[in-house]
C-alpha positions as CSV (number, residue, x, y, z in Angstrom):
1,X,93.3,116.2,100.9
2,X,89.9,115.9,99.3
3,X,90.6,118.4,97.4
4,X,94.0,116.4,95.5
5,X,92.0,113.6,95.4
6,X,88.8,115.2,93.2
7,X,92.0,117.2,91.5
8,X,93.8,113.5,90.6
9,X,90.8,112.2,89.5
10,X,89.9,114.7,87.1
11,X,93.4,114.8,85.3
12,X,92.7,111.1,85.2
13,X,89.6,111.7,83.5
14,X,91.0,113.9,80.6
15,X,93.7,111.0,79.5
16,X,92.9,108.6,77.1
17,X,92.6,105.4,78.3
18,X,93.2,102.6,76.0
19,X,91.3,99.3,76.3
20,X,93.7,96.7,77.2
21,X,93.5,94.4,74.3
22,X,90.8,91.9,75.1
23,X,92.5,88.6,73.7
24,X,95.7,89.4,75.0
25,X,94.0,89.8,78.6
26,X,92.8,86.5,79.0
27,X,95.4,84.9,77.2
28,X,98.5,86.2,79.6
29,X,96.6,88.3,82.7
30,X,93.6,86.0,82.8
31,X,96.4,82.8,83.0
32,X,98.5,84.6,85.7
33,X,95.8,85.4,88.0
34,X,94.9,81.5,87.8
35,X,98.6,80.3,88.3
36,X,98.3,82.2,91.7
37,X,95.4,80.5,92.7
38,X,95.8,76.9,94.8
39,X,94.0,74.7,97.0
40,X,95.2,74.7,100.2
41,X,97.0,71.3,101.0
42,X,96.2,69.4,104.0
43,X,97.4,66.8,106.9
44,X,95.4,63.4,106.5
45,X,94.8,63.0,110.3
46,X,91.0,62.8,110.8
47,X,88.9,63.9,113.6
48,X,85.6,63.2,113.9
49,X,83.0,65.3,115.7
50,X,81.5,62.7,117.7
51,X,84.8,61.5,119.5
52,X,84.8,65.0,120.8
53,X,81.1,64.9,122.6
54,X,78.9,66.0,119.4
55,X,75.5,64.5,119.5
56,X,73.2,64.8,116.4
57,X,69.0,65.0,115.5
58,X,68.7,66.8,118.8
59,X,68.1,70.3,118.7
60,X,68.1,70.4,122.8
61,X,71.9,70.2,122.4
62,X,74.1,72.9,121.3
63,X,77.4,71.0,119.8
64,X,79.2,74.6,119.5
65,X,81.9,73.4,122.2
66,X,82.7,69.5,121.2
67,X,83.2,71.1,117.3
68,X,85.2,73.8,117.9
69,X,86.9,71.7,120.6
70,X,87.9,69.2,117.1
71,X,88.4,72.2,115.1
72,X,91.1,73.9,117.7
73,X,92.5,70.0,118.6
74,X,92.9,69.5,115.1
75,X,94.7,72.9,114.0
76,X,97.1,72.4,117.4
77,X,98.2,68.9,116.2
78,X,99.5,70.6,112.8
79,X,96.1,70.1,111.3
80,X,93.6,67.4,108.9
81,X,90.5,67.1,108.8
82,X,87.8,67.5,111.2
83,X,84.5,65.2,109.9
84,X,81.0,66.1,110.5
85,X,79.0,63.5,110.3
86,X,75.5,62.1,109.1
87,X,72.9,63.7,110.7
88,X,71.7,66.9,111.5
89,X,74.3,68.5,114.4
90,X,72.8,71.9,116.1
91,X,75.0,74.4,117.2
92,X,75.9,78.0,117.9
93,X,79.2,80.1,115.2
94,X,82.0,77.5,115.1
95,X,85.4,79.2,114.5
96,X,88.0,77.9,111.8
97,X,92.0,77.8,112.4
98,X,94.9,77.3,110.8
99,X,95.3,74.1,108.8
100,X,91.5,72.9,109.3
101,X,89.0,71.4,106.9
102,X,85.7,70.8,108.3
103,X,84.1,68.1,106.1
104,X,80.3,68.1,105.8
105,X,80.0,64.3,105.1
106,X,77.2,63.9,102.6
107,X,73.7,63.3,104.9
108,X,75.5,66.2,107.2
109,X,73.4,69.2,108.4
110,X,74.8,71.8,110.7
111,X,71.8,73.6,112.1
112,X,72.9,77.2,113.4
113,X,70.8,78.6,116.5
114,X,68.9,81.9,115.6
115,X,68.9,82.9,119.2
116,X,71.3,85.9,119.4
117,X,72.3,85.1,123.1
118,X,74.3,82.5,122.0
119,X,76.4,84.8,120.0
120,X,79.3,86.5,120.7
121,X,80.8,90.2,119.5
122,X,83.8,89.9,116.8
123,X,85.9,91.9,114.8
124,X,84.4,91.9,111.3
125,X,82.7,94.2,108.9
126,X,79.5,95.2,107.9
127,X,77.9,96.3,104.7
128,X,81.6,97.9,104.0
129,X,82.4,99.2,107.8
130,X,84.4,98.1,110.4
131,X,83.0,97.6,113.7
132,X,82.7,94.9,116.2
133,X,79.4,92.6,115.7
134,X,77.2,89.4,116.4
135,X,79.9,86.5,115.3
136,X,79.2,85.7,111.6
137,X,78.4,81.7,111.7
138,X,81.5,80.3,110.9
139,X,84.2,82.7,111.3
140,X,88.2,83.1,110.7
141,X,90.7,85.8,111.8
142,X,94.0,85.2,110.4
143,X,94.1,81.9,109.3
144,X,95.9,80.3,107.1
145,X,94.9,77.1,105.3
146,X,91.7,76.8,105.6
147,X,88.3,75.1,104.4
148,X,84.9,73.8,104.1
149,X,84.4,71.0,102.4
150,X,82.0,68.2,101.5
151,X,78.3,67.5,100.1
152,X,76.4,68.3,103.5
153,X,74.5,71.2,104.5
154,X,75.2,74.9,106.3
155,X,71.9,75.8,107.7
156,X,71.2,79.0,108.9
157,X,68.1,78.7,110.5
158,X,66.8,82.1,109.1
159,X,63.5,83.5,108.4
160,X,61.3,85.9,108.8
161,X,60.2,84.6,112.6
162,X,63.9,85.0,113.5
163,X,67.1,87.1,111.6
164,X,65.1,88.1,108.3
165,X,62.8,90.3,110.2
166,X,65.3,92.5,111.5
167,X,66.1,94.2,108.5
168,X,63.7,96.2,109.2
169,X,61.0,95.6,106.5
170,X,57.2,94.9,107.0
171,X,57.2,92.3,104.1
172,X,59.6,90.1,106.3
173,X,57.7,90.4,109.4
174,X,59.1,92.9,110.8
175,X,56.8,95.2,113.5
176,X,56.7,98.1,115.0
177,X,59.0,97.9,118.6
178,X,61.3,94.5,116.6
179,X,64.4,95.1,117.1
180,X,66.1,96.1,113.6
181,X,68.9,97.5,112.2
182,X,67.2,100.7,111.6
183,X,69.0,101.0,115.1
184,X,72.4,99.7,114.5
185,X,72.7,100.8,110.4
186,X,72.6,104.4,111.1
187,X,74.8,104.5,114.0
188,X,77.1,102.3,112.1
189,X,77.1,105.1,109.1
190,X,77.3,107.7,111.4
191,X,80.5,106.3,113.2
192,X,81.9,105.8,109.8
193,X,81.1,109.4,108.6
194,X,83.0,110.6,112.0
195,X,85.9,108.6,111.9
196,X,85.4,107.1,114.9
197,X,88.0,104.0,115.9
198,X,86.8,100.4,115.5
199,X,87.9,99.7,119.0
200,X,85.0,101.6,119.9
201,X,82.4,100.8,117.2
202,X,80.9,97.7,118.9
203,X,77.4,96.4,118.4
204,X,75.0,94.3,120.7
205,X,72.1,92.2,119.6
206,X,69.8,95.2,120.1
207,X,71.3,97.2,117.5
208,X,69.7,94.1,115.1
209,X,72.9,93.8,112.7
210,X,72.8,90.2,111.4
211,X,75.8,88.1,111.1
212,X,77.0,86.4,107.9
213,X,76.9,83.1,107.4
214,X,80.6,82.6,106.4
215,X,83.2,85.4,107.6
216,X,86.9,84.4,106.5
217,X,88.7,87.5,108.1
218,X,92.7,88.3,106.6
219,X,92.9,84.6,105.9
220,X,95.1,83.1,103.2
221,X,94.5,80.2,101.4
222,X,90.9,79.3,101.6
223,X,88.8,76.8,100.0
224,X,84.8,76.8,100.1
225,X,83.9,73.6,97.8
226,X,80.7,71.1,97.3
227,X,78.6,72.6,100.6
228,X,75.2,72.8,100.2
229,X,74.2,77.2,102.0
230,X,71.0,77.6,103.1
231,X,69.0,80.3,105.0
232,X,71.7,82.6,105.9
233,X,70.8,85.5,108.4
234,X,72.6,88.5,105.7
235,X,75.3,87.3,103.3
236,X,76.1,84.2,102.7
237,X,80.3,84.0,102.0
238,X,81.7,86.8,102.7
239,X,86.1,86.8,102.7
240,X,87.2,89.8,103.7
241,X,91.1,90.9,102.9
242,X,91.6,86.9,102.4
243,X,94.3,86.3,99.3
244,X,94.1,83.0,97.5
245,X,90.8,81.9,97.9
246,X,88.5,79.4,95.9
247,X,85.0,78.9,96.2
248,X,84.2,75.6,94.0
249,X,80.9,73.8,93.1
250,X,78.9,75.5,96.0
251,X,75.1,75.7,96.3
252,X,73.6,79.0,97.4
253,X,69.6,79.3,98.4
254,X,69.1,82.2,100.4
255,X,66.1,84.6,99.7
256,X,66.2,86.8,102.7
257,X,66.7,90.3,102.7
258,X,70.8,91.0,101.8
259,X,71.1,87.7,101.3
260,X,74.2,88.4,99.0
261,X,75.9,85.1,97.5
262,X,79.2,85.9,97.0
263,X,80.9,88.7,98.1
264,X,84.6,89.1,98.2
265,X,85.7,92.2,100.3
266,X,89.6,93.5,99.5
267,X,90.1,90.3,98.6
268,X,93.0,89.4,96.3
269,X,93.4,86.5,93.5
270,X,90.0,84.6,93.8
271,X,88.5,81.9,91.9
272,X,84.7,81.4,92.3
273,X,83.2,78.2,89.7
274,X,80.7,75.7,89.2
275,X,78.2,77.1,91.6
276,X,74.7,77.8,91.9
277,X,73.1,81.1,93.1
278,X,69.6,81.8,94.0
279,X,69.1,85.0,95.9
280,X,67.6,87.8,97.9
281,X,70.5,90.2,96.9
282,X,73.0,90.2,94.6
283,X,74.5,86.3,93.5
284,X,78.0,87.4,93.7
285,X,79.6,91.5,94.6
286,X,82.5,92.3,94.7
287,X,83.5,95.1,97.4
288,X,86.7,97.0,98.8
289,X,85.0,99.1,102.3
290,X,82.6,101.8,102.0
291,X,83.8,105.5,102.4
292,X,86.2,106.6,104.8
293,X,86.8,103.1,105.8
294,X,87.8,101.9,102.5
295,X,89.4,105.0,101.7
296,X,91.4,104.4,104.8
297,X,92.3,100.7,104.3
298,X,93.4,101.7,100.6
299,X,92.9,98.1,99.8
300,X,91.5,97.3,96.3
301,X,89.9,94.0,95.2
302,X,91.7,92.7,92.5
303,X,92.1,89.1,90.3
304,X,89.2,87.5,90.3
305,X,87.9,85.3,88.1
306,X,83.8,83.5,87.9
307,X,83.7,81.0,85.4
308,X,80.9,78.3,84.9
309,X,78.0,79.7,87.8
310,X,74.8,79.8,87.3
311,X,72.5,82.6,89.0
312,X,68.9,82.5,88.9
313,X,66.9,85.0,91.5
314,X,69.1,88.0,92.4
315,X,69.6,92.0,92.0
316,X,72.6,91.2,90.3
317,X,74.6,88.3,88.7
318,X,77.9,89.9,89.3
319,X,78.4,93.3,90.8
320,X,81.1,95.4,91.7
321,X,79.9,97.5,94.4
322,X,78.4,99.1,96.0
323,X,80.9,99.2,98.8
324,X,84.0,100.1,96.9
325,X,85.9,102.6,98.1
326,X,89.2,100.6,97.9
327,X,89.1,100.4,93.8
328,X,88.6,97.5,91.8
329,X,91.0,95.8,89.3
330,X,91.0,93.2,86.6
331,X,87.7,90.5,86.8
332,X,87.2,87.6,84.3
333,X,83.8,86.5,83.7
334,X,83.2,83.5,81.5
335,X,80.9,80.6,80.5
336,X,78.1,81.5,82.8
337,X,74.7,80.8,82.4
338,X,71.7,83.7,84.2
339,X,67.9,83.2,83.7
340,X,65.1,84.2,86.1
341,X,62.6,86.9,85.9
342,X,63.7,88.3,89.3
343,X,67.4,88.7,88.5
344,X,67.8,92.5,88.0
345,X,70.7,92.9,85.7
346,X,73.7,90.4,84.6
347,X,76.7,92.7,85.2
348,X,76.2,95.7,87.4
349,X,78.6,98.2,88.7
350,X,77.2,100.8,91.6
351,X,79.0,103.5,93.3
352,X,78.5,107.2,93.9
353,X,80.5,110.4,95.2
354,X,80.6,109.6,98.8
355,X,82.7,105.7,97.5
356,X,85.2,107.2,94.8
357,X,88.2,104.3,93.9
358,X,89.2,103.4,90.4
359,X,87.3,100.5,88.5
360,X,88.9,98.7,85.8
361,X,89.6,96.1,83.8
362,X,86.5,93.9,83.6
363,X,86.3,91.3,81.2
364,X,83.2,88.8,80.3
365,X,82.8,86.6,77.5
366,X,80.6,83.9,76.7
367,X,77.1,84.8,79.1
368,X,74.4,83.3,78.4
369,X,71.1,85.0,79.5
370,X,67.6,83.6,79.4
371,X,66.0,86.9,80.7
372,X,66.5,89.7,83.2
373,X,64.2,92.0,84.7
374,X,66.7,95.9,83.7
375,X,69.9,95.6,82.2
376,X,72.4,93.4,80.7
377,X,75.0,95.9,82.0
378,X,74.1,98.6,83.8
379,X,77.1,100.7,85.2
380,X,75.2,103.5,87.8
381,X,77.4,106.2,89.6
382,X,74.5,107.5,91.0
383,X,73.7,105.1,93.3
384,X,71.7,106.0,96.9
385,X,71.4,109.3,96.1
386,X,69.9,109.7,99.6
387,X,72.8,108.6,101.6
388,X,74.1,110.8,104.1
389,X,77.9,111.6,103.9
390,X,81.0,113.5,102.5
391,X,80.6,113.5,99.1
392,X,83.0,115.0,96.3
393,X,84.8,111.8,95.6
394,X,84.6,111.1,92.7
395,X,84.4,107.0,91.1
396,X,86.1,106.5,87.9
397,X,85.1,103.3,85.6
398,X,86.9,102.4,82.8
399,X,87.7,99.8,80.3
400,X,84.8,97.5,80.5
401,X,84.5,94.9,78.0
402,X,81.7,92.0,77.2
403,X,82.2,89.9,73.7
404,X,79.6,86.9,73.5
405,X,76.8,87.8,75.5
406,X,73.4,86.7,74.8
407,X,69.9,87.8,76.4
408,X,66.6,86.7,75.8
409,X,64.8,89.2,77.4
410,X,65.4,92.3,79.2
411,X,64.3,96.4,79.6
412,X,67.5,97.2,78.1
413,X,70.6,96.3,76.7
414,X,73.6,98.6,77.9
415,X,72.5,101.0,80.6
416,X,74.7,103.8,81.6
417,X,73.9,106.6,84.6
418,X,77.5,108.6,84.2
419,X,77.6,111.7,86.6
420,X,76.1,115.2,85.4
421,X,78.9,117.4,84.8
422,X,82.0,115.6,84.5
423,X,82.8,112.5,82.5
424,X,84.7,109.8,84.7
425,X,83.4,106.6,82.8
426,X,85.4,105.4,79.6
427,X,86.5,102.8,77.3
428,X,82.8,100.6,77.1
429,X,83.0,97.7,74.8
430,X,80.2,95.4,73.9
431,X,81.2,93.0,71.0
432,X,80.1,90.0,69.2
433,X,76.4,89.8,71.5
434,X,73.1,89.4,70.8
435,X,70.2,90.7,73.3
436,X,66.9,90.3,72.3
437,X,63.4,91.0,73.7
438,X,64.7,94.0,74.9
439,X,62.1,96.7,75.2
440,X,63.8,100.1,75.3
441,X,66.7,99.5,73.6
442,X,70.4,101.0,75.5
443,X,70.2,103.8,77.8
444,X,73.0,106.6,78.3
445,X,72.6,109.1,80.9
446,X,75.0,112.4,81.9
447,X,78.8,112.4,81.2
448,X,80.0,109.2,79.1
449,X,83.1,109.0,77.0
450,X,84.1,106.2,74.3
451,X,81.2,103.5,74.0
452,X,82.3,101.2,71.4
453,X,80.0,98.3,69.8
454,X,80.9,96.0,67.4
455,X,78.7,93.6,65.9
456,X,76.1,94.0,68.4
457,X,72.6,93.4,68.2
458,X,69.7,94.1,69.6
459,X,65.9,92.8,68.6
460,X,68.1,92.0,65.7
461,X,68.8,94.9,64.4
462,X,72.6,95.9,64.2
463,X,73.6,98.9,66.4
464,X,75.8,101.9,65.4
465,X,79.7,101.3,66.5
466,X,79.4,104.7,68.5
467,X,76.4,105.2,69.5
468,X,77.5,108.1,71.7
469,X,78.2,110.1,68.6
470,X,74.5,110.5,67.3
């Protein structure tokens, strides 16, 4: 089986893979992927928290039952809106369902617990697996019409006193005897590496695998729009195999350890704009299931489009990977603006031979960059070298393109680590950009075919249209 699959890939590798014609891709693929994308519509019966028993500014009292009692009464009387408040309301993971929106009035704070006691074990996924974990603070399984809305708050509660330390580092407080994940992470990866089933892949809070803030589990028709996230234990919005999905004019502050904007898992037509990322992690990644669970799934991410976000701290703006074993196909990014001196790189893609899946169509235009710390794109196939598994799957990247793109300030321009003895990246395209400050120039590394640059420019100086060929 392996063996067709390395054998697939490396016919693939030999064909010549045209670049989809740039203008003609946001003109007619670009337009299509947004006709897909809608709001979901919804009744205008109104429920509000307190008429249910919910009692703000008192963190004695966990609301968790009279809010989710509003959420289910709501959703079983064909659905509305179910109001939170002014005021700060305290409570343990709330569940979403069907034909909900839970509006965060403006003055609004839900306050999550950090006490793991109070959390309960649900199908989910983490850092690419399946398995059964803490519940991620507000979570969905198959739902349909679905959303948070509002100008309040989603507080985690997090820091190092609490989830943060349990990643396991000394620099967020963790200490020798903490519970961590260097428990539950390698018995995760190890389960994953065996093939073991998810019904018997289930974590406790000793095995010190923090929840997400926002888990939206094979939902359709999700919107995420106005909320103010703070604090979040690991990442922040994570939809996983969701399809029409918008999050719109959302503030991110998170600075934890994998504190991870954005991430849409085997997610399918997705619009994320007019938001605000400031993170630990990456601002927004794009994943499909890591190894033999996304191999397994077959389930690619695919159609999405970030338009008009800013990112400021983060180890990418927007990534695809590293958890993409599924594929990835066809992402627009436009008119976004990325400027901090911790921000790593403005368009990453990471993968290696234990992930494999196909990576195409990505196209960006119009980035603006004050500085960031590496790359401007950096596309790495050897990432974790270190990690354990089956390897001899082998990623293939192609048809990248990036026209408009300005830096300030950066270690490099384009920054490629292809694998050592087989070429499976292809068709690279930088046009019409400018990146200056840039200290050590573009960077190529193993097997790369068919860079192309065209009127590129870096410190000012005009680079060579192949610069492969020299």
């Amino acid at each position: 089986m392996k063996r067709n699959i390395i054998l697939t890939l490396l016919l693939l590798s030999v064909v010549v893979v045209s670049a989809q014609n740039q203008s003609a891709a946001w003109k007619k693929l670009y337009t299509a992927i947004q006709k897909n994308i809608k709001d979901p519509k919804f009744s205008k019966a109104y429920y509000n928290i307190r008429d249910f028993g919910a009692v703000p500014n008192d963190t004695s009292v966990l609301n968790t039952e009279p809010i989710n009692r509003a959420i289910a009464t709501c959703s079983l009387n064909g659905g509305g809106k179910v109001v939170v408040p002014a005021g700060t309301w305290f409570t343990a993971p709330l569940t979403l369902k069907s034909n909900v929106n839970l509006h965060l009035e403006e003055g609004s704070t839900v306050l999550f617990t950090t006490d793991p006691k109070y959390f309960p074990v649900v199908l989910t996924r983490w850092e690419g697996i399946d398995c059964y974990n803490l519940q991620p603070l507000v979570y969905a399984y198959g739902e349909t019409n679905i959303a948070i809305t509002g100008k309040g708050t989603l507080d985690g509660g997090a820091a190092n006193e609490n989830w943060w330390k349990k990643c396991g580092a000394e620099r967020f407080g963790w200490k020798e005897g903490d519970i961590s994940q260097r428990t539950g992470r390698p018995k995760l990866m190890q389960w994953n590496n065996e093939k073991l089933p998810v019904s018997r892949r289930i974590l406790t809070e000793t095995d010190g695998l923090r929840p997400q803030m926002i888990n939206f589990y094979r939902c359709n028709n999700v919107l995420i729009e106005g909320v103010r996230i703070l604090r979040s234990p690991f990442w922040v919005i994570h939809p996983l195999m969701c399809n029409n999905l918008t999050v719109r004019g959302v503030y991110v502050e998170n600075d934890g350890p994998n504190g991870d904007g954005c991430d849409p898992e085997s997610c399918s037509n997705v619009l994320i704009e007019n938001c605000y990322f400031n993170t630990g992690d990456d601002c927004i990644a794009i994943k499909s299931g890591r190894n033999n669970d996304g191999r397994l799934w077959a389930k690619p991410s695919e159609n999405i489009i970030v338009r008009n976000c800013e990112m400021k701290n983060g180890h990418g703006g927007v990534v695809i990977g590293s958890e993409i074993s599924g594929g990835y196909k066809n992402l627009f990014v436009e008119n976004c603006k990325m400027d901090s001196p911790l921000l790593d790189r403005v368009i990453r893609i990471k993968t290696n031979t234990l992930r494999g899946g196909i990576i195409e169509n990505i196209f960006v235009r119009n980035v603006e960059v004050g500085e960031c710390k590496e790359a401007v794109l950096h596309i790495n196939l050897l990432y974790e070298p270190r990690e354990i598994g089956e390897r001899g799957f082998i990623p293939l990247i192609r048809n990248v393109n990036l026209d408009k793109v300005t830096s300030q300030k950066s270690q490099y321009g384009v920054y490629i680590d292809g694998l050592p003895d087989q070429a499976t990246v292809f068709d690279i395209h930088v046009s019409n950009s400018n990146f200056n400050g840039v200290k050590s120039g573009n960077k190529f590394t193993g097997l790369i075919e068919n860079v192309k640059f065209n009127n590129l420019k870096i410190n000012g100086e005009l680079m060579e249209s192949n610069p492969l060929n020299k």
